[in-house]
N, C-alpha and C positions, 0 to 999 in steps of 0.2 A: 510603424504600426504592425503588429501579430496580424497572423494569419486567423480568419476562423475553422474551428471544426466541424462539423455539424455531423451528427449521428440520429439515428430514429431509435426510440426505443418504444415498446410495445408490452404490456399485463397480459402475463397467457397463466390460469389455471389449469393442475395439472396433476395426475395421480402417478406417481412414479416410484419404483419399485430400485433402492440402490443398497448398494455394498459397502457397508459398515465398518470398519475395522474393529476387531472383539473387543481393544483396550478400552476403547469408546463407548462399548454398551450402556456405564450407565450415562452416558448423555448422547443421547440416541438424534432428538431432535436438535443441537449445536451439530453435531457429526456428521447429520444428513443434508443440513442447509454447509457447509465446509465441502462435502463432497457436490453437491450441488453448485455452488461459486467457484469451483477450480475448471469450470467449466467456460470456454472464454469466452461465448456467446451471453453467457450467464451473469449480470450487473448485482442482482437479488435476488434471494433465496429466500421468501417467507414461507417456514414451515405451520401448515394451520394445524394438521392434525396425525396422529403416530397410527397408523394402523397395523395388521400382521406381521411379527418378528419371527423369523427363520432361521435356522441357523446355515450358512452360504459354503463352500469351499473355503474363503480364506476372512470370512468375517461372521455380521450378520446383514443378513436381508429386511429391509425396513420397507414397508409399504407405507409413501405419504400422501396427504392431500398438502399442496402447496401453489403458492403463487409467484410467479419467476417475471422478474423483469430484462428483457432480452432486449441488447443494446447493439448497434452497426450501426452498417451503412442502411439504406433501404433494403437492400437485399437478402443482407447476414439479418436484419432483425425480423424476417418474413416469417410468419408461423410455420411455414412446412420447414423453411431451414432450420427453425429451432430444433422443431422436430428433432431432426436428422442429426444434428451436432447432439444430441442428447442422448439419439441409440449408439453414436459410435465413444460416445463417452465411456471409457473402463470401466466406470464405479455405477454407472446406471445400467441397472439389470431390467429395466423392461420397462414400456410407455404406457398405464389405460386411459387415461384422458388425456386428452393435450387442445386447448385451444384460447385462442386469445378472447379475453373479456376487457380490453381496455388499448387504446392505440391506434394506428399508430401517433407517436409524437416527433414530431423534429427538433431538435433542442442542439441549440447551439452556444458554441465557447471561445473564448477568445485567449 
């Protein structure tokens, strides 16, 4: 018999300002949900909406309104952890909203 796994995962809305790669500009929102998933706290990436486009040092800067499904242990899916994994992420340039609206869940796999 497998072993189970069991992870929490947690809905945090979230307005987040990241670093685009210019090739990308014109799909802005595919680009920003991608730079948002390479994030390993980060299961989903639903981008709701595109707000202010800047142009960055080595891209462009996107302001979004989005919804992120953050998956671990109990711990790693904690909303301040998300937080935190999300300022130190490279490609995310800045936090203004962050908080969960849904979670947590336990969900297990075999």
């Amino acid at each position: 018999m497998s072993e189970r796994d069991t992870v929490t995962e947690r809905i945090a809305a979230a307005t987040l300002r990241v670093d685009v790669p210019l090739e990308r500009g014109g799909e802005l929102a595919v680009a920003a949900q991608e730079v948002l998933e390479s994030v390993a706290i980060v299961r989903y990436a639903d981008v709701r909406e595109l707000g202010a486009v800047d142009a960055g040092d080595d891209g462009l800067a996107v302001t979004i309104d989005c919804r992120l499904t953050l998956h671990g242990d109990d711990a790693t899916a904690a909303e301040a952890t998300g937080r935190q994994a999300l300022r130190e992420a490279d490609r995310v340039l800045g936090i203004d909203r962050f908080e969960t609206v849904d979670g947590p869940y336990r969900i297990e796999r075999w």
